[in-house]
N, CA, C and O of each residue as an XYZ file, in Angstrom:
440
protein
N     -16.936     24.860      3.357
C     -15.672     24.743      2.652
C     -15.710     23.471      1.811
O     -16.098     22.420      2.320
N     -15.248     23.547      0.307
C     -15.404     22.164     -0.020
C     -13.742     22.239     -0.694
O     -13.274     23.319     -1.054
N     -13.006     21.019     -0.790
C     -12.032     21.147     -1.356
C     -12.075     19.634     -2.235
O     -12.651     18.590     -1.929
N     -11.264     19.945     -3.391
C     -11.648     18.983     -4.540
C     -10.167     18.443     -4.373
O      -9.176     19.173     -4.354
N     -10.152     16.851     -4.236
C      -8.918     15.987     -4.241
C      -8.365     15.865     -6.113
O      -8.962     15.278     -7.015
N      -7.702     16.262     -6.154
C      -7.613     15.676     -7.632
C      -6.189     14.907     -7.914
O      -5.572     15.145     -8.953
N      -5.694     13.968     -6.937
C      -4.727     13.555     -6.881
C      -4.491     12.430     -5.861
O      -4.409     13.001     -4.773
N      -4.370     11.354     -5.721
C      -4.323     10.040     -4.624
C      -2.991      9.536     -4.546
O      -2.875      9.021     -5.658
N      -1.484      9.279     -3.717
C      -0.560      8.754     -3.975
C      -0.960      7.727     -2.534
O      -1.706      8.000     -1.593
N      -0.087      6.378     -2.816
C      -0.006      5.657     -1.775
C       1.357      5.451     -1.481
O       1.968      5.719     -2.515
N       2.071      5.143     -0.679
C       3.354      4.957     -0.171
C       3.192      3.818      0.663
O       2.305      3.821      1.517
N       4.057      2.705      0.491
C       4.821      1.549      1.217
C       5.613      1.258      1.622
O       6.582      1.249      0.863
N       5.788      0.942      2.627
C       6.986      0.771      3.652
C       6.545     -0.617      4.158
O       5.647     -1.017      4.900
N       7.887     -1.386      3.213
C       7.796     -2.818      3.606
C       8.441     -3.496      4.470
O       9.589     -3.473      4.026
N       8.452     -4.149      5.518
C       8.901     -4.412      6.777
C      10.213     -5.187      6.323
O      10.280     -5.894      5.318
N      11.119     -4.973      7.111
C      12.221     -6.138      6.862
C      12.544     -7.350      8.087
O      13.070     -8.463      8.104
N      11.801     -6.286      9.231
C      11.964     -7.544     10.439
C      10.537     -8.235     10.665
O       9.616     -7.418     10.650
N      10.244     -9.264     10.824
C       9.201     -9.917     10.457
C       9.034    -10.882     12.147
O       8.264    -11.811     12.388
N       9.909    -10.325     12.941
C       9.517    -11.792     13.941
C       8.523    -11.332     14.846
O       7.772    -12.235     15.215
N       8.223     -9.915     15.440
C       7.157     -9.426     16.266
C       5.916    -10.075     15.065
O       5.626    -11.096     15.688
N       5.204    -10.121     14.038
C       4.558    -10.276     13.550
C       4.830    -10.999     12.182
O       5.093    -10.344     11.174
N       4.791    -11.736     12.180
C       5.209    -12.439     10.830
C       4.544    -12.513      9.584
O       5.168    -12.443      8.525
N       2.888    -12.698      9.664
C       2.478    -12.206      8.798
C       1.984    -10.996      8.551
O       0.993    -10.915      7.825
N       2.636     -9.702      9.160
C       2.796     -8.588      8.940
C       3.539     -7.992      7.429
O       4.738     -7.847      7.666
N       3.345     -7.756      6.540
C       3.981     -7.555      5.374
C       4.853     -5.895      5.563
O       6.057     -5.646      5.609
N       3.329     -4.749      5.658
C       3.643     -3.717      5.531
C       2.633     -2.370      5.651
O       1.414     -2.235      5.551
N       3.419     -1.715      5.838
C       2.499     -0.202      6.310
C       2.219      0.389      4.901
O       2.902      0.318      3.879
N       1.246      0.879      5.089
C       0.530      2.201      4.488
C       0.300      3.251      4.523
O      -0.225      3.478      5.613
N       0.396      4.343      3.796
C       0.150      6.171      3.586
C      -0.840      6.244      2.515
O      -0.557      5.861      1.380
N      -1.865      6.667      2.785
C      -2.571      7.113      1.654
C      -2.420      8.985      1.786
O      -2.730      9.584      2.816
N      -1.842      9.740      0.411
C      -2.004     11.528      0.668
C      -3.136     11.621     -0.350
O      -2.943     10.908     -1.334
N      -4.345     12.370     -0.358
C      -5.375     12.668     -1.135
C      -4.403     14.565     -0.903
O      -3.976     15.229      0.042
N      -4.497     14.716     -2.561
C      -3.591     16.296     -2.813
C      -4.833     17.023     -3.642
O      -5.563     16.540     -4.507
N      -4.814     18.293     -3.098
C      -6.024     19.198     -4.159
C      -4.950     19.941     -5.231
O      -3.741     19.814     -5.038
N      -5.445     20.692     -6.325
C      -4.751     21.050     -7.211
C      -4.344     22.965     -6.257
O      -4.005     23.862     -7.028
N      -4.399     23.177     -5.330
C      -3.978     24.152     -4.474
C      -2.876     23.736     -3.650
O      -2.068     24.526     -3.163
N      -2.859     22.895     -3.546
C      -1.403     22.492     -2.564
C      -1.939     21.695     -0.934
O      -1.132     21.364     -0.066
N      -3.542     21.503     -0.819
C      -3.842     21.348      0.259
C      -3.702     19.897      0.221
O      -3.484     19.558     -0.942
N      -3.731     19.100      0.857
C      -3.309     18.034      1.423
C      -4.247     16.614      2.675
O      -4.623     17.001      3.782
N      -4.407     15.558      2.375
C      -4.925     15.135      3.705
C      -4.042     14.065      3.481
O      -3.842     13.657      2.337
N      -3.297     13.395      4.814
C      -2.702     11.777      4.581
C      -3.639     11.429      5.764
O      -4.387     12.137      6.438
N      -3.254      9.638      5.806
C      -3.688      8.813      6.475
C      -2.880      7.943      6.089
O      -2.500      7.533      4.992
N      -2.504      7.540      7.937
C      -1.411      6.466      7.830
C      -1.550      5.652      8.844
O      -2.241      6.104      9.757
N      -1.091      4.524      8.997
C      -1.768      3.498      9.908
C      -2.408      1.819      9.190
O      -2.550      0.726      9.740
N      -2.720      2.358      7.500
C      -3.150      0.949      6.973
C      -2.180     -0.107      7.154
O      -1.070      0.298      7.498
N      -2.270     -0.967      7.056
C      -1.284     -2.169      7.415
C      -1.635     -3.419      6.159
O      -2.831     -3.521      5.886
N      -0.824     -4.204      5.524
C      -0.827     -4.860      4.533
C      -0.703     -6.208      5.178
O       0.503     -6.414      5.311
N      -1.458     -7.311      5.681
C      -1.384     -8.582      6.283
C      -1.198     -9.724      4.901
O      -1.470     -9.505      3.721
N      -0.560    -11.171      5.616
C      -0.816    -12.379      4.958
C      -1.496    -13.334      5.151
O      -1.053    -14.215      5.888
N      -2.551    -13.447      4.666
C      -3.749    -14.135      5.256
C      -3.400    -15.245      6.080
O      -2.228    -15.561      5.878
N      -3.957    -15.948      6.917
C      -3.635    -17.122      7.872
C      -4.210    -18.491      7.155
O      -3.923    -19.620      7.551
N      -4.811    -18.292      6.373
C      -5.463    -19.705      6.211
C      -4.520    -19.947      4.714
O      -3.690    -19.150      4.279
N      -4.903    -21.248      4.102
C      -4.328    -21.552      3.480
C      -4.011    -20.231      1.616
O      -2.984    -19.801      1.090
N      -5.027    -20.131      1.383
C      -5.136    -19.553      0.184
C      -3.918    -18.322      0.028
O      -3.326    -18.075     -1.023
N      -3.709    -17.640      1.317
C      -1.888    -17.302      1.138
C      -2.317    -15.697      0.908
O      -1.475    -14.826      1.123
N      -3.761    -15.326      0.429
C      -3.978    -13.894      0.171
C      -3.485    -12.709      1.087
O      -3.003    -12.845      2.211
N      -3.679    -11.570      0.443
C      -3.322    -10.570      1.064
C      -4.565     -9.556      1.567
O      -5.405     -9.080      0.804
N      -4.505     -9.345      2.915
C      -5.771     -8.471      3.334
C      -4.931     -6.914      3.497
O      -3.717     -6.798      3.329
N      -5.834     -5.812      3.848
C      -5.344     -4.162      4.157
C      -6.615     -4.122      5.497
O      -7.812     -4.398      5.577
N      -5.656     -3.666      6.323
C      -6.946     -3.352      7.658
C      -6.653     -2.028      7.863
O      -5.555     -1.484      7.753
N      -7.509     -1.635      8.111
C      -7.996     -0.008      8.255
C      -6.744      0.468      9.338
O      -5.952     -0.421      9.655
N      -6.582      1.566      9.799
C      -6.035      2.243     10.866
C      -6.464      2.147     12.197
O      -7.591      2.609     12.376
N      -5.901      1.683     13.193
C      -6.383      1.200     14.618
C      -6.936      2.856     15.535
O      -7.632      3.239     16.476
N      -6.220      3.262     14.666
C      -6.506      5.248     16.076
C      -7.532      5.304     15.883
O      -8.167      4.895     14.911
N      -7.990      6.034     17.152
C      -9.435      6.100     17.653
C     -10.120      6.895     16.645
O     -11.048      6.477     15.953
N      -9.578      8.149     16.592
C     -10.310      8.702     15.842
C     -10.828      8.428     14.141
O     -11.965      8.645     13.723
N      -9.732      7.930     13.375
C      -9.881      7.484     12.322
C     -11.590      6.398     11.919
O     -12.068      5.963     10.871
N     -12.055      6.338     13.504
C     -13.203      4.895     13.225
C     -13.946      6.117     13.275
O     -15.023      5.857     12.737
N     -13.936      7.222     13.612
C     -15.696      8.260     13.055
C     -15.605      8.593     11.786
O     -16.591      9.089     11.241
N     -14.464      8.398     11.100
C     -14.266      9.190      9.582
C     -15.498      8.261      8.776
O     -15.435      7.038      8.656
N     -16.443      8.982      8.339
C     -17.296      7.988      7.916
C     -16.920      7.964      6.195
O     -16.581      8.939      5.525
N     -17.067      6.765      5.795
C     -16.827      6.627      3.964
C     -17.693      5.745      3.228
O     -18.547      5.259      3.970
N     -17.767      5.414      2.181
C     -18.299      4.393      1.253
C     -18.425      3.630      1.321
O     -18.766      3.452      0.152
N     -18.546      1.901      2.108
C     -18.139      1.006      1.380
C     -17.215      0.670      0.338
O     -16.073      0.233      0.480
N     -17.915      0.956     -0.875
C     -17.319      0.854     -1.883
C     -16.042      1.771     -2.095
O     -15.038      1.258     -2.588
N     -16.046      2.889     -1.798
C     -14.819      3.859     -1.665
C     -13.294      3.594     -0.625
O     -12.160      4.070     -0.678
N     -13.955      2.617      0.264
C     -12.986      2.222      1.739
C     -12.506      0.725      0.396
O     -11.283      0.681      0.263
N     -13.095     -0.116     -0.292
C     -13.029     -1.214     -0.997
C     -11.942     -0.786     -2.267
O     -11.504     -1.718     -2.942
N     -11.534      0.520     -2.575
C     -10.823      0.850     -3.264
C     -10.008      1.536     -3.002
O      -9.256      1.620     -3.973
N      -9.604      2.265     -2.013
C      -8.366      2.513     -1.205
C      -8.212      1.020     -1.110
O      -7.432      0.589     -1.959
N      -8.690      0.183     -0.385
C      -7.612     -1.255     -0.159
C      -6.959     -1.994     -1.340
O      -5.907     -2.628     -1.255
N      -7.920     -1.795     -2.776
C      -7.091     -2.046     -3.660
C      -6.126     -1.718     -4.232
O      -5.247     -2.411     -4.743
N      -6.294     -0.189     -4.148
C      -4.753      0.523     -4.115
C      -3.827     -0.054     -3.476
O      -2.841     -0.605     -3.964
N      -4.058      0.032     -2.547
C      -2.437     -0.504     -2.027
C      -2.691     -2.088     -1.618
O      -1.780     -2.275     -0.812
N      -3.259     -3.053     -1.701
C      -2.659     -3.648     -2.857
C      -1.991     -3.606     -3.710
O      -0.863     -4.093     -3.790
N      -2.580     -3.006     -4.507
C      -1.531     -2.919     -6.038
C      -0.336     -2.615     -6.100
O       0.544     -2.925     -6.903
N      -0.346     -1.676     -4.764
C       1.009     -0.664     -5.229
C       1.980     -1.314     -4.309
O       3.105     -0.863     -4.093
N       1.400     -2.601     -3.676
C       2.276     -3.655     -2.764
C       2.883     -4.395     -3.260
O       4.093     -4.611     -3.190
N       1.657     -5.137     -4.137
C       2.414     -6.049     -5.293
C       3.156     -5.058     -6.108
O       4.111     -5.743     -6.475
N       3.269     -4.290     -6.447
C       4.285     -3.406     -7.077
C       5.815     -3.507     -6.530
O       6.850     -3.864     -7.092
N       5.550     -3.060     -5.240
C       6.657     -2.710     -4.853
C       7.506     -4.216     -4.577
O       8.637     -4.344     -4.109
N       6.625     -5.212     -4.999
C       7.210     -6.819     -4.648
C       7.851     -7.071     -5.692
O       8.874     -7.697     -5.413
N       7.694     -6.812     -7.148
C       8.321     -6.722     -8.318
C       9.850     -6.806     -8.088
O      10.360     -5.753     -7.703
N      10.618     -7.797     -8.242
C      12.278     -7.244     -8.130
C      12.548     -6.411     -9.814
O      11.861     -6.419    -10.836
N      13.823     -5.771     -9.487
C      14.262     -4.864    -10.329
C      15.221     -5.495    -11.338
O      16.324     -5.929    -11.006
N      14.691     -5.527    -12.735
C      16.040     -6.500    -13.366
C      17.108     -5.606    -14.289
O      16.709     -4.818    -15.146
N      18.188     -5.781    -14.066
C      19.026     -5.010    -14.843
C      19.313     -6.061    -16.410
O      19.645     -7.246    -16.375
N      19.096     -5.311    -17.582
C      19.062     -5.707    -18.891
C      20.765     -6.307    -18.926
O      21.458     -5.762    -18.067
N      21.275     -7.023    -19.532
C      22.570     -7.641    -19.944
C      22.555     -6.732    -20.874
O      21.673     -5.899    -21.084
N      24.445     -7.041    -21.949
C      24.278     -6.192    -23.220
C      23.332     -6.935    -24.376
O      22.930     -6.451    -25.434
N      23.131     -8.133    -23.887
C      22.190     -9.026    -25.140
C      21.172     -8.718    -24.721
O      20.928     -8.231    -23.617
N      20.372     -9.006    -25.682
C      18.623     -8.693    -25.279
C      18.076     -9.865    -24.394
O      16.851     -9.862    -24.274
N      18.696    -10.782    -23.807
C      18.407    -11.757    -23.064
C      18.495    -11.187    -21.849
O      19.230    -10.221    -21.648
N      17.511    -11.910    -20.624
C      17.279    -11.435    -19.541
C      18.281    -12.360    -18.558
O      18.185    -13.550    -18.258
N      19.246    -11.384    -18.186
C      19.934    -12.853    -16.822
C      19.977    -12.903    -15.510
O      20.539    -12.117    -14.747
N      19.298    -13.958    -15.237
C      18.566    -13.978    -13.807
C      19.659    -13.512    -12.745
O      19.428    -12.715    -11.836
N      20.805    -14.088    -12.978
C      21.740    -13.523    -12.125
C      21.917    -11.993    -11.531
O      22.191    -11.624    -10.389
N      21.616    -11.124    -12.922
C      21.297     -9.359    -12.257
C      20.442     -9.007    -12.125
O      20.070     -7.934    -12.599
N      19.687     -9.836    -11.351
C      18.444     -9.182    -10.582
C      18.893     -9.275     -9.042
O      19.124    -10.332     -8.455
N      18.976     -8.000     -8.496
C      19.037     -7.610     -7.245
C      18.084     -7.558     -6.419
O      18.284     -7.169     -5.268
């Protein structure tokens, strides 16, 4: 059976309580979608804040047992983590609402 992914979404779910783990940021979903409707997720990535000084952001794999035989790339496991990355810092972006002037005012950003 071979089925062709032609589609990757990631989903974030960013923590709001922070005291069990503090530098815990946030969870991860990766869905790989075929153009048939078939489907695989994986969920379990976790979005950390590094401990040492430089402040970076790491992605650690999924702790379930089974997930450690899924064998992958290197380089392919190195770009799922950049994904979400990205789509972390994304979702860190606040939302600014435009004034009626073309000036930006810090005040309506929620």
């Amino acid at each position: 059976m071979k089925i062709n992914f032609t589609e990757m979404e990631v989903r974030i779910k960013k923590l709001a309580d922070k005291t069990k783990h503090p530098n815990l940021l946030a969870y991860a979903t990766i869905i790989f979608r075929s153009g048939t409707g078939d489907y695989l997720s994986i969920t379990g990535f976790t979005v950390w804040k590094s401990k040492f000084e430089n402040g970076g952001l790491n992605v650690e794999e999924p702790g379930k047992r089974g997930f450690k035989y899924v064998l992958a790339e290197k380089a392919f496991e190195e770009k799922l983590k950049r994904e979400i990355l990205a789509k972390y810092e994304y979702a860190e972006i606040p939302i600014v609402k435009e004034s009626s002037s073309d000036e930006i005012n810090v005040d309506n950003i929620f």
